[in-house]
C-alpha positions in Angstrom: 26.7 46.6 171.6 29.1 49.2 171.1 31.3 50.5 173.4 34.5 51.8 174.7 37.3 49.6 175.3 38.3 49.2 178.8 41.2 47.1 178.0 43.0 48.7 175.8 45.2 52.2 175.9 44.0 55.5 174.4 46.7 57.1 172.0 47.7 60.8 172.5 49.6 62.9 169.9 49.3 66.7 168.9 49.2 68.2 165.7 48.4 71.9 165.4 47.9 73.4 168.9 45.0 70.2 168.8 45.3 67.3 170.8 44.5 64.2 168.7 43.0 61.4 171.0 42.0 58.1 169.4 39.6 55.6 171.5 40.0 52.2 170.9 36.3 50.8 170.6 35.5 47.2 171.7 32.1 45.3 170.1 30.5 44.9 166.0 31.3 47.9 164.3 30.3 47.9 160.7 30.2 50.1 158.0 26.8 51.6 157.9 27.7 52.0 162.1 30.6 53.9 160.8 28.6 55.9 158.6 25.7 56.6 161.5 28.0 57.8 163.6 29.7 60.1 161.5 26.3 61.8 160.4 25.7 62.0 163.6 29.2 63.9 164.9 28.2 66.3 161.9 24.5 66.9 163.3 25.7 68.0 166.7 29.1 69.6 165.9 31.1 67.6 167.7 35.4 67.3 166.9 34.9 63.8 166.2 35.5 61.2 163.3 35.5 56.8 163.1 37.9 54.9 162.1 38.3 51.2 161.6 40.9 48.5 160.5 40.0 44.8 159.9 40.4 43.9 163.6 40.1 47.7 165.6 37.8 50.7 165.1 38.8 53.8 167.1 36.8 57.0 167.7 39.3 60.1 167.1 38.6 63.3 169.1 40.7 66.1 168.7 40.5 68.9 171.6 42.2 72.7 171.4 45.9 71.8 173.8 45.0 75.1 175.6 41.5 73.8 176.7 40.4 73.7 180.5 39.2 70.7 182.5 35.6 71.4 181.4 35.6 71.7 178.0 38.4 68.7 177.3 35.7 66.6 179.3 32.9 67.7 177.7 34.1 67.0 174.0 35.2 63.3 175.1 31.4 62.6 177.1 29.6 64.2 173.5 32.1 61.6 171.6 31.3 58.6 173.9 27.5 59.7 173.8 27.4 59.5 169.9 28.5 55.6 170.1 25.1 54.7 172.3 23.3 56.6 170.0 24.7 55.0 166.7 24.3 51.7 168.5 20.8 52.9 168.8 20.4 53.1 165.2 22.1 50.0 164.3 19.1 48.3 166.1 16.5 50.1 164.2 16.1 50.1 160.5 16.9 53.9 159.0 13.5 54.2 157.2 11.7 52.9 160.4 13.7 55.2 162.9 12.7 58.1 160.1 9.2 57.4 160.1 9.3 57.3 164.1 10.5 60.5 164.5 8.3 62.3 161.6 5.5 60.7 163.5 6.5 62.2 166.9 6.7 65.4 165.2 3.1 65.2 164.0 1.5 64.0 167.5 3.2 67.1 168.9 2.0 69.6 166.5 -1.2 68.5 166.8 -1.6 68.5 170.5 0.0 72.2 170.3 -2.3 73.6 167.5 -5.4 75.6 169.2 -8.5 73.5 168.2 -11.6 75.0 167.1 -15.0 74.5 165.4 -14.0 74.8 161.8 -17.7 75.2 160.3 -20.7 77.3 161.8 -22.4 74.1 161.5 -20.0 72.6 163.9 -20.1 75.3 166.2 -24.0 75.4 166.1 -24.2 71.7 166.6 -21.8 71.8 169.7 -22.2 75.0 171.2 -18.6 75.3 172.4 -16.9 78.5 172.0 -20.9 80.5 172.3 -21.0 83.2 174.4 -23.3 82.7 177.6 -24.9 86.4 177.7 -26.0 85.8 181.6 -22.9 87.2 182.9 -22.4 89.7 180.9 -27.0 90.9 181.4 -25.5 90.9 184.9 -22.8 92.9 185.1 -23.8 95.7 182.5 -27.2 95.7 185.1 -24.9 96.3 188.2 -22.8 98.7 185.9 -25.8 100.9 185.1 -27.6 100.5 188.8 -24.3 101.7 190.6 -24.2 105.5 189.4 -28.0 105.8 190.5 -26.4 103.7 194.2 -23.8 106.0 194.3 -23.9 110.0 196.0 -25.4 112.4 193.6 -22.0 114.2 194.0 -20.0 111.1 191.9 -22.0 112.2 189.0 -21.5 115.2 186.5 -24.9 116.5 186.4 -27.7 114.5 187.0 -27.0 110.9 188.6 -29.4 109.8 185.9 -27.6 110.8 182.9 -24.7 108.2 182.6 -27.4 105.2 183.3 -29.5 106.8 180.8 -26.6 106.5 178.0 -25.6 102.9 179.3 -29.0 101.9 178.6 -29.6 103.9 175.4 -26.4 102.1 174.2 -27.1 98.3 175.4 -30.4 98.8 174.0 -28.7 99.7 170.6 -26.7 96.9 170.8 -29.9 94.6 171.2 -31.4 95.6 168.2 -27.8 96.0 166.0 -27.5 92.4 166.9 -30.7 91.0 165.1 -29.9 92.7 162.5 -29.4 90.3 159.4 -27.3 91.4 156.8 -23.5 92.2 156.7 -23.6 95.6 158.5 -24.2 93.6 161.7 -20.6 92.8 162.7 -19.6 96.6 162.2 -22.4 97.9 164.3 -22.4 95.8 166.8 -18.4 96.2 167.5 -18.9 100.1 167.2 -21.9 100.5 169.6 -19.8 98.5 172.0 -16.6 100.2 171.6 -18.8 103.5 172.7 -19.9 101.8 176.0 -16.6 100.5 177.1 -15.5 104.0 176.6 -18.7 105.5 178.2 -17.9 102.9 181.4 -14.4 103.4 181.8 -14.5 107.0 181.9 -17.4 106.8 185.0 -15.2 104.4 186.5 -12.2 107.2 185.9 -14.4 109.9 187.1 -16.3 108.0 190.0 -12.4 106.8 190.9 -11.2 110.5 190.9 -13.7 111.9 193.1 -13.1 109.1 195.8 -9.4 110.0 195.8 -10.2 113.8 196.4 -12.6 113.4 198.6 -10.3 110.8 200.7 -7.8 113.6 200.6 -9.6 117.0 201.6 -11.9 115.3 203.0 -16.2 114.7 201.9 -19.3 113.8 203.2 -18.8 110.0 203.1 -15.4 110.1 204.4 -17.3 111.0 208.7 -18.8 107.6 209.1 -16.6 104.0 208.3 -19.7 102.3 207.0 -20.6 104.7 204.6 -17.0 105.5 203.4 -17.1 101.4 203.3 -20.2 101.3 201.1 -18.9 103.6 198.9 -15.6 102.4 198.4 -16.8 98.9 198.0 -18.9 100.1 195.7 -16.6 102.3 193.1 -13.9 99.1 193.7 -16.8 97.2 191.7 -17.4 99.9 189.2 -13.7 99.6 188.2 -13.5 95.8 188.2 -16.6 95.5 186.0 -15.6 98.0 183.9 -12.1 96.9 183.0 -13.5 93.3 182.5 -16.1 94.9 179.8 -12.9 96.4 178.2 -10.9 93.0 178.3 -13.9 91.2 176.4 -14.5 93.8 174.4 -10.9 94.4 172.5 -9.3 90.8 173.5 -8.8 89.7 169.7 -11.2 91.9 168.1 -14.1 91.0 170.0 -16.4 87.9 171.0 -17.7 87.6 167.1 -14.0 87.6 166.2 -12.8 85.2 168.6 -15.3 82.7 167.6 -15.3 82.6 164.0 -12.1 84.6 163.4 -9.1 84.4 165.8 -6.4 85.8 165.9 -2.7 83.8 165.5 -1.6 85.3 168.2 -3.7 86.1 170.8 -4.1 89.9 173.3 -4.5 87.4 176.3 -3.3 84.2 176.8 -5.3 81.9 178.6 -4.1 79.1 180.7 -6.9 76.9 178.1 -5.1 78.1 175.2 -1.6 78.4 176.5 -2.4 73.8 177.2 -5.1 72.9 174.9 -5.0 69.8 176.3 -6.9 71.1 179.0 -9.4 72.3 177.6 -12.4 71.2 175.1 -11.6 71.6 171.2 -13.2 75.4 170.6 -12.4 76.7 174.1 -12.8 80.1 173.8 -13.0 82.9 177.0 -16.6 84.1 177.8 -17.4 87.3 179.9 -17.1 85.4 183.0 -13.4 84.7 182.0 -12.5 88.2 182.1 -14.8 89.2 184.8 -12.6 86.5 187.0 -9.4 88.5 185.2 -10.6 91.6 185.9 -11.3 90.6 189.8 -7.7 88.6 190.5 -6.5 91.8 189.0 -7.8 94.5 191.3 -7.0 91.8 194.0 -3.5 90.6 193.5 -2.5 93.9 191.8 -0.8 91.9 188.8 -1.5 88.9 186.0 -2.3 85.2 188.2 -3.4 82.9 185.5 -3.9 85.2 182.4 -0.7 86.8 180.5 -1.0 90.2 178.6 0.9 89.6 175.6 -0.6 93.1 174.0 0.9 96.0 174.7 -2.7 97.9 175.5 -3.4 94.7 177.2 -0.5 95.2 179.8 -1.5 99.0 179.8 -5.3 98.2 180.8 -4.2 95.3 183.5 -1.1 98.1 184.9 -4.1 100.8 185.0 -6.4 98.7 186.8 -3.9 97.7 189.2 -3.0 100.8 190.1 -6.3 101.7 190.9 -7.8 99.4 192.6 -4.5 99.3 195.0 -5.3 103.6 195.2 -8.7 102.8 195.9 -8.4 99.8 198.4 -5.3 102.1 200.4 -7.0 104.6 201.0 -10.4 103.8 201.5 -9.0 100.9 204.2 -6.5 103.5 205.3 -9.1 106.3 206.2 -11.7 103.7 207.7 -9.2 102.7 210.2 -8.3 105.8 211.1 -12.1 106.9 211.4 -12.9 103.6 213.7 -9.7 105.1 216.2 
């Protein structure tokens, strides 16, 4: 083993505004050592070279003579580190230490490359990555039941209308979805671009008149439980809503997630951030962004999901801000009508 040697003196001299140190060096040092080492003071930039007579080898630092404490020291520990690790080396054939590392690479690329079902065979066989639709029957039925829950005075016109579209719409997408040929992927993604912008602006408008009414004052706004019910009730519009819109334009869409995703994705999921943790095809379902949409409105900010998009980060900062509108005042006013 290669080390230092305690026993003997190091020698000082300067040449050049640089301090020339040289460090005797006790223990085998042979030529191919020599060479290791001085690959290695070339790979990591450090002021060092090795020298060697028949019966003494020396590491030679040289160091600026107007360094400080912390820099001299810092150049002699990077010198003395290089001798463990040529040491290292000298244990371990070249082509064998090569292949070691090449190999460590490759286990860490794989582990950090998303997997996913290659083949629609694959995907069919396994069913990983499928959207459950459960969740998503769910929520659009609470999403189309709530104007119809709601006052008459939350709606433009009659309460009936904007159901009557949702419905119209879903319906659409039922039928655009059986649809066999290669028109199916652009229908389907337009019919449900035009109910995520049908729900968001009721959510908007059902939002807006909760505000005003909370300011000057409206029918709901006498009695805590019914100002309760109400604002419970446009909270959930908004947080349904919002998670329509997240599954909707989170890397194109659920077809495009599956069988095309993106490099880079809108929102990053704690499953694809670690793949590890997560079975090869993960991809988020409705009730992913249904639980974004809710820690959102709740928390008022990203908990386990990043927005890397910039409309992503607009959407999440737009929900916050009104759900923490809604939830002030509506908590604000009910205390104040329970004094």
């Amino acid at each position: 083993m290669t080390d230092i040697d305690p026993k003997s003196d190091i020698e000082l001299h300067t040449v050049n505004e640089h301090v020339i140190a040289r460090v005797p060096l006790a223990g085998p040092v042979t030529g191919e050592w020599l060479r290791r080492y001085q690959r290695l003071a070339r790979a990591t930039g450090v002021p060092v070279q090795a020298e060697a007579h028949p019966d003494r080898a020396w590491i030679v630092v040289s160091v600026p003579a107007d360094g400080n404490q912390r820099e001299v020291a810092a150049t002699m520990d990077a010198a003395r580190a290089l001798i463990a690790e040529a040491d290292a080396g000298e244990r371990a054939p070249a082509a064998a230490q090569v292949e070691s590392i090449v190999r460590d690479w490759w286990a860490r690329r794989r582990e950090s490359t998303p997997r996913r079902p290659k083949f629609r065979a694959e995907v069919a066989r396994t069913g990983i990555g499928t959207e459950r639709r459960w969740p998503l029957l769910g929520a659009l039925a609470v999403l189309i039941a709530m104007p119809l829950l709601l006052p008459a005075r939350f709606s433009v016109g009659p309460n009936w209308v904007v159901p009557a579209i949702d419905a119209v719409l879903l319906m659409a997408i039922v039928v655009a979805d059986r649809v066999r040929d290669d028109r199916r992927p652009t229908m389907v993604r337009a019919l449900s671009l035009a109910l995520m912008v049908v729900l968001v602006a009721e959510a908007a408008g059902v939002t807006a008149r909760l505000v005003i009414d909370l300011v000057e004052g409206g029918p709901e706004t006498n009695s805590a439980t019914a100002l309760l019910s109400v604002g419970f009730g446009v909270w959930l519009y908004t947080i349904l809503s919002f998670s329509f819109l997240y599954w909707v334009l989170d890397g194109g869409g659920p077809d495009a997630r599956l069988w095309a995703p993106p490099e880079y994705p809108n929102l990053a999921f704690p499953e694809q951030l670690n793949p590890v943790v997560a079975p090869p095809g993960w991809r988020p379902q409705f009730f992913d962004y249904l639980y974004l949409g809710f820690t959102n409105a709740t928390a008022f900010s990203p908990t386990d999901v990043m927005p890397l998009a910039r409309w992503a980060k607009a959407a999440m900062t737009l929900q916050a801000v009104t759900s923490l509108v809604i939830l002030g005042l509506v908590i604000a006013r009910a205390v104040n009508i329970l004094k």
